[in-house]
C-alpha positions as CSV (number, residue, x, y, z in Angstrom):
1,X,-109.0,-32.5,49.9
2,X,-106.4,-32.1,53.1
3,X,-107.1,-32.7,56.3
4,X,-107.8,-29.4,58.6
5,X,-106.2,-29.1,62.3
6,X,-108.8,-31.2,63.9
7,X,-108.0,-34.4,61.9
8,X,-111.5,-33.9,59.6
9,X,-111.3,-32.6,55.8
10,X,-112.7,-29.0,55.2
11,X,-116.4,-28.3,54.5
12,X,-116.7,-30.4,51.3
13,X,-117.3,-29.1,48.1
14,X,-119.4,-31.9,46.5
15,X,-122.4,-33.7,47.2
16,X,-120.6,-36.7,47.3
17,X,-118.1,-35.7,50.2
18,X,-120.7,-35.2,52.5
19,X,-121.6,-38.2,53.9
20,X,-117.6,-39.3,53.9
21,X,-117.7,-36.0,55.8
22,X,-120.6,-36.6,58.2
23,X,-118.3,-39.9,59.1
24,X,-115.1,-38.1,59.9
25,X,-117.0,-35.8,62.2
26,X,-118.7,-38.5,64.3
27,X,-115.4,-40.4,64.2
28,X,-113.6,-37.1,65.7
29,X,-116.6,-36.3,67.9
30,X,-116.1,-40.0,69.4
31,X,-112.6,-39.9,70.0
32,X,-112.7,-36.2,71.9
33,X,-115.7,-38.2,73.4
34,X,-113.6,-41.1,75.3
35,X,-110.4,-38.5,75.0
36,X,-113.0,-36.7,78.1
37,X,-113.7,-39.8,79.7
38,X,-109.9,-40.9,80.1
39,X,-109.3,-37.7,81.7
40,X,-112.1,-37.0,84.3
41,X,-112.3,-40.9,85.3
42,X,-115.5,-42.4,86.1
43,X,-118.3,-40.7,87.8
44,X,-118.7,-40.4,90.8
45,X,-122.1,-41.7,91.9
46,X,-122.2,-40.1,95.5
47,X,-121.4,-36.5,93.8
48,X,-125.1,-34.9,93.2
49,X,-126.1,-36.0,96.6
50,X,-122.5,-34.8,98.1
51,X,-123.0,-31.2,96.1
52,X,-126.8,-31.0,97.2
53,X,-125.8,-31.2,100.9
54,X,-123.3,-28.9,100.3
55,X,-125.3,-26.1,99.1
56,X,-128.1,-26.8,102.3
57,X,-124.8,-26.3,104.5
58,X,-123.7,-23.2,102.6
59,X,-127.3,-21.7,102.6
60,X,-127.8,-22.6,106.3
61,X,-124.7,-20.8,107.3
62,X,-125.7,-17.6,105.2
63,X,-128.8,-17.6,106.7
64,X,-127.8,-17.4,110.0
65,X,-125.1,-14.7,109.8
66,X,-121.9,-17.6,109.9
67,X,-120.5,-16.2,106.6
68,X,-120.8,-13.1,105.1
69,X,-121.7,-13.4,101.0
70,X,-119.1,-12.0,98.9
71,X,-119.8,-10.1,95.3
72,X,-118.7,-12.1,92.8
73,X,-117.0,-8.6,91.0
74,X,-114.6,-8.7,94.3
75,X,-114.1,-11.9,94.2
76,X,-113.2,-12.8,90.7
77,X,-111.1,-8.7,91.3
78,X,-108.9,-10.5,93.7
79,X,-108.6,-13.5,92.5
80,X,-107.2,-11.5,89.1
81,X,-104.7,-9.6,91.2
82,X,-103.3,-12.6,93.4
83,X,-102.8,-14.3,89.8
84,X,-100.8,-11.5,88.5
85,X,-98.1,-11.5,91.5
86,X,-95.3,-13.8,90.8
């Protein structure tokens, strides 16, 4: 049986093949798995706290009329139109 693009053979065809199978598919799932981890970097432990008081800020200033809430329609509209000019 050959190997399909993500490095793991096709959907086996015997009983046999499955636990060879199951193996390649944890062995993939691993890799992507640290493949993640290499690219993010480590956690930051400050960043729930930092996002939390973030959001209390955002919703303070919506409350008392500092920002004005956009739709997210317009929003995601403009941004599609300022990625399309070159």
């Amino acid at each position: 049986m050959g190997r399909g693009r993500l490095g793991v053979n096709p959907v086996p065809r015997r009983a046999s093949d499955i636990g060879n199978a199951s193996r390649q598919l944890d062995e993939a799932r691993e890799r992507l798995r640290t493949l993640l981890e290499e690219l993010d970097g480590p956690a930051d432990p400050d960043a729930e706290q930092a996002w939390l008081a973030e959001t209390h800020r955002r919703s303070r200033e919506l409350d008392r009329g500092a920002v004005k809430a956009i739709p997210a329609e317009q929003v995601f509209a403009q941004a599609r139109t300022e990625l399309k000019q070159p």
